[in-house]
N, C-alpha and C positions, 0 to 999 in steps of 0.2 A: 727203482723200476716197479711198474703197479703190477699189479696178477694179468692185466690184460697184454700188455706190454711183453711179460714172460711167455705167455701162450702166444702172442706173435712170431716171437723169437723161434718159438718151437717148429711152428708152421712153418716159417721161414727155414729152418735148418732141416725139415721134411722136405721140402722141397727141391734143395741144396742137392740133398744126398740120395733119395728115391726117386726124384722126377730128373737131375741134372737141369734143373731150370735156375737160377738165378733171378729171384722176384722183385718184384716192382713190389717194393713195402708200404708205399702208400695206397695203394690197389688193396694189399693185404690186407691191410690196415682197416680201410672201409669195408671190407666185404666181412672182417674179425666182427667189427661194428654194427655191422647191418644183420648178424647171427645175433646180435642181443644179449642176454642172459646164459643162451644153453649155453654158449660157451666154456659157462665155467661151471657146468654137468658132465659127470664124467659118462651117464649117459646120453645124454644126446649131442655134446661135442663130439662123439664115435658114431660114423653111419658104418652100419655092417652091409653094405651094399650088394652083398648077395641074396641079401633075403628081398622077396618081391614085393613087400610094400614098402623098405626103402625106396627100390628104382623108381616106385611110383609117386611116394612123396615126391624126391628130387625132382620127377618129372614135372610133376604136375604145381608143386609150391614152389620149385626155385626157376627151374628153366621156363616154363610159361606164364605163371604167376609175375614173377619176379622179371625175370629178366623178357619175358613180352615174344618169346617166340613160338610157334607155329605150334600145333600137336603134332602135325605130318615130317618134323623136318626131323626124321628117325632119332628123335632122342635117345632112343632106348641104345640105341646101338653105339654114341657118343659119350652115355655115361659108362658102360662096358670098357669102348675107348680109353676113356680118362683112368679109369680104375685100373685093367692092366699096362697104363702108364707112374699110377703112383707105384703099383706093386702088385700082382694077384695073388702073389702066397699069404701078406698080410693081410686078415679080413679084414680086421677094423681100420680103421681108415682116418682123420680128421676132416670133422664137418667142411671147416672154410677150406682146408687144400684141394678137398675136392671141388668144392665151389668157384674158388679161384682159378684151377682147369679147366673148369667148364665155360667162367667169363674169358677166360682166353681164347677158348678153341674157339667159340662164337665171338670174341671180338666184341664184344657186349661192357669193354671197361668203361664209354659211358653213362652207362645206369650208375656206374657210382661217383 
């Protein structure tokens, strides 16, 4: 199994066990994919999503950039959402888990 493969697994088993969600691994897989390189950064595979130019990243380079939606369709309040859905006591977070919530809630598994 490669390192990408292993960070998968991980994601996946966050998932599992933080979200109670059961994922679509091919979904995972491409969105693991589509994070490129940081992945295998140990800091910027971690968004610490409290701090406010994370949210704003997210906002602005995955959810509108990336995935093509609105400024107006309160983002802010969806990545909030999503975050105390993975966990709000745990800051750090994994880049694609959160990602992967995000193309969920929006239904946005298309783009990949």
């Amino acid at each position: 199994m490669n390192k990408r493969d292993k960070l998968i697994v991980k994601y996946a088993s966050d998932l599992k066990e933080k979200c109670s969600i059961i994922p679509d691994m091919d979904l995972l897989k491409k969105i693991a994919i589509g994070c490129g390189p940081c992945i295998y950064n140990a800091d910027s595979s971690i968004l610490t999503v409290i701090k406010p130019f994370q949210l704003k990243t997210i906002r602005n380079m995955f959810l509108i950039r990336r995935l093509g939606l609105d400024f107006n369709d309160n983002l802010y309040e969806t990545i909030e959402t999503v975050v105390a859905q993975y966990g709000g006591a745990n800051v750090s977070k994994y880049r694609v888990v959160i990602y992967y919530l995000l193309v969920k809630h929006f239904e946005k598994e298309s783009v990949y």
